[in-house]
N, C-alpha and C positions, 0 to 999 in steps of 0.2 A: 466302723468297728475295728477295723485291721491296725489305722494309725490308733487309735486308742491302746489298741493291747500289745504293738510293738514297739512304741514311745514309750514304754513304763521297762520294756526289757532292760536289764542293767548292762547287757555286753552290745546295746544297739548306741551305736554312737552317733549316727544322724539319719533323719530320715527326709528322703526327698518327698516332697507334696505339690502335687499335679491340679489344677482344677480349684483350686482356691474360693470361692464365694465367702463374703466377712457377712453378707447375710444370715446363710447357712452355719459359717463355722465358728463364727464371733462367740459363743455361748460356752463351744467345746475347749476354745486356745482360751476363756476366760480361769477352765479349769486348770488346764496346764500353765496357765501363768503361776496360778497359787500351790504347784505342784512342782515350778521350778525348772519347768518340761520343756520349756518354748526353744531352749538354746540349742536341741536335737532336731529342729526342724527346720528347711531350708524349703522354701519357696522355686517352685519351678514356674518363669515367667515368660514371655516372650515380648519382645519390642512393641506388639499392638494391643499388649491387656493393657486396659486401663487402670487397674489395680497396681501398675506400676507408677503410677502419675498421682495416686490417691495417700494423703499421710498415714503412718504407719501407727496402726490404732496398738500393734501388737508389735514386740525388736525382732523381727524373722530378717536371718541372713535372704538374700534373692539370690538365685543364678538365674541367668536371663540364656535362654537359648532359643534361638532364633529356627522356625521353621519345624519346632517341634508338636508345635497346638496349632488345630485349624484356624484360621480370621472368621469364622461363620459356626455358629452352631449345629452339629448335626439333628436333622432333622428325622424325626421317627418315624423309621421304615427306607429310611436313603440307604442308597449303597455307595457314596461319595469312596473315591478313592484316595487313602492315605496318603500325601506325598513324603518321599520320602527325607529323612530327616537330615538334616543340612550342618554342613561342620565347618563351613567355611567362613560363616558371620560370628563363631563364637565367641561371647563376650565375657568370661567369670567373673565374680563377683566375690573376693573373699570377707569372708568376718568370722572370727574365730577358727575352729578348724575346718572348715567349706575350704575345699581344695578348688584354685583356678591355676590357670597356665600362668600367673603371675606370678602365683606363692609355692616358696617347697612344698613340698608332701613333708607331711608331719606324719611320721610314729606315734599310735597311741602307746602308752603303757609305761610306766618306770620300773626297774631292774634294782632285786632284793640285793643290799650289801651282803654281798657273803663273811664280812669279816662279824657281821653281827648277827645274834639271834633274829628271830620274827619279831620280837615284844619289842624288841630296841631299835626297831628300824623307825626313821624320822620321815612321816607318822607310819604310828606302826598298820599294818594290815587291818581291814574291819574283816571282824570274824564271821562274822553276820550275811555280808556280801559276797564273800567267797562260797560260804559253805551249807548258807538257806540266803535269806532275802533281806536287806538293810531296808526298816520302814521309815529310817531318817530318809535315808537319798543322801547321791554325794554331795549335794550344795548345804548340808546343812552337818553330814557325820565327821567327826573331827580324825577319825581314821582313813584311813586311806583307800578308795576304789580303783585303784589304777596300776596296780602293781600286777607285772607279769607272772606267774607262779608256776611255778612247775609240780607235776605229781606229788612228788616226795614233799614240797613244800605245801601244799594242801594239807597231805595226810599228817604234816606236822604240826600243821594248823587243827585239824582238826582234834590232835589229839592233845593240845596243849586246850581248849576250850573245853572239855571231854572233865575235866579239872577243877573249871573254875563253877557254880552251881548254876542251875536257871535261875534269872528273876522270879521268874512266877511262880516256881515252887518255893523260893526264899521267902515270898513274902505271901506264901499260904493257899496261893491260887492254882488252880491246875493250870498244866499248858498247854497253850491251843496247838502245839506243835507235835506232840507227841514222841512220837520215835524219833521223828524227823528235825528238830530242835536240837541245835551242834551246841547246847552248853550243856552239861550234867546235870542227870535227875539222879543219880547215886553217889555215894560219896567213892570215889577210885582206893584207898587205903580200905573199904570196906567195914567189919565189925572192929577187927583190930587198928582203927585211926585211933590216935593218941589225944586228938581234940576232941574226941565225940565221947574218951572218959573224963575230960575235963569240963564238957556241955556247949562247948564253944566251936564243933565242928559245922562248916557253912551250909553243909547238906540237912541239917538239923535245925536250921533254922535261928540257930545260935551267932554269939556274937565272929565277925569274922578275924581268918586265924591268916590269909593269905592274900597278897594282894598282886593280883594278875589282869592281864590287859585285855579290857570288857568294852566291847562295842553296842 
């Protein structure tokens, strides 16, 4: 349940996984495969699982560390004592951003050009993901998850989306979002919008009069 609900966080960038069984978990990584999920998950191995010797039914990076998992099952009701864990055989293993003593440490995140707006940045910011929940996911939204943002740059995010209409009410549906839905359910120009005496303003359902950057 834990790896289920913090592999799907957007700011969890890998998750280490302990105790492996392709018995047991083959069914749950069938879902994260179709969910694009598998590449946050890095395998914790040691030199004597045999699941290190068996083909890779699923692409999980491995880091193999030696002396971290017992050679023997504990047995229910043992008080076996932990040994402690050992740094001396360590072995990394990098594939993608899985950090070992071979590879730099990688920075996540890229850094807004200040000489340009949000909308113009290459790709621009997903609104979605900053400021509620991108149901694409980064493997598939053509905006950008990875940009560093600061306060000021949120609140300008937020209030440029603030702007542009919901989907959902555009096309007649309530939103499941409610309050909490970062695109606008009122037109911001209010009674006095210039489009909404011509029948064309977006909040209305009307044809559109503006064209802003929608995630």
């Amino acid at each position: 349940e834990y790896l289920q609900t913090f592999v799907r966080f957007p700011q969890t960038i890998r998750v280490f996984f302990g105790g492996y069984d392709p018995g047991v978990y083959t069914p749950l990584f069938n879902i994260f495969e179709q969910e694009q999920l598998l590449g946050k998950i890095a395998l914790l191995c040691s030199n004597h699982e045999s699941i290190m010797d068996q083909p890779a039914q699923h692409p999980f990076s491995r880091l193999r560390l030696e002396g971290l998992f017992m050679a023997e099952h504990l047995q229910r009701g043992s008080r076996a004592k932990l040994s402690p864990l050992s740094t001396t055989h360590f072995n990394g293993m990098s594939n993608g951003g899985l950090i070992s003593p071979t590879s730099p440490e990688r920075i996540p995140g890229r850094v807004i050009d200040p000489s340009l707006p949000l909308h113009k940045q290459n790709p621009p910011p997903c609104n979605e993901h900053y400021l509620m929940s991108c149901s694409k996911g980064s493997g598939i939204c053509k905006y950008s998850h990875d940009y560093i943002l600061t306060q000021e740059q949120l609140n300008q995010l937020a209030n440029n989306a603030k702007k542009a209409p919901c989907n959902w009410l555009k096309n007649g549906v309530p939103c499941p979002y409610g309050d909490k839905c970062c695109w606008g359910h009122v037109c911001p120009n209010g009674p006095k919008c210039f489009h909404l005496s011509k029948g064309k303003c977006w909040f209305k359902g009307g044809a559109p009069f503006l064209v802003l950057t929608v995630s």
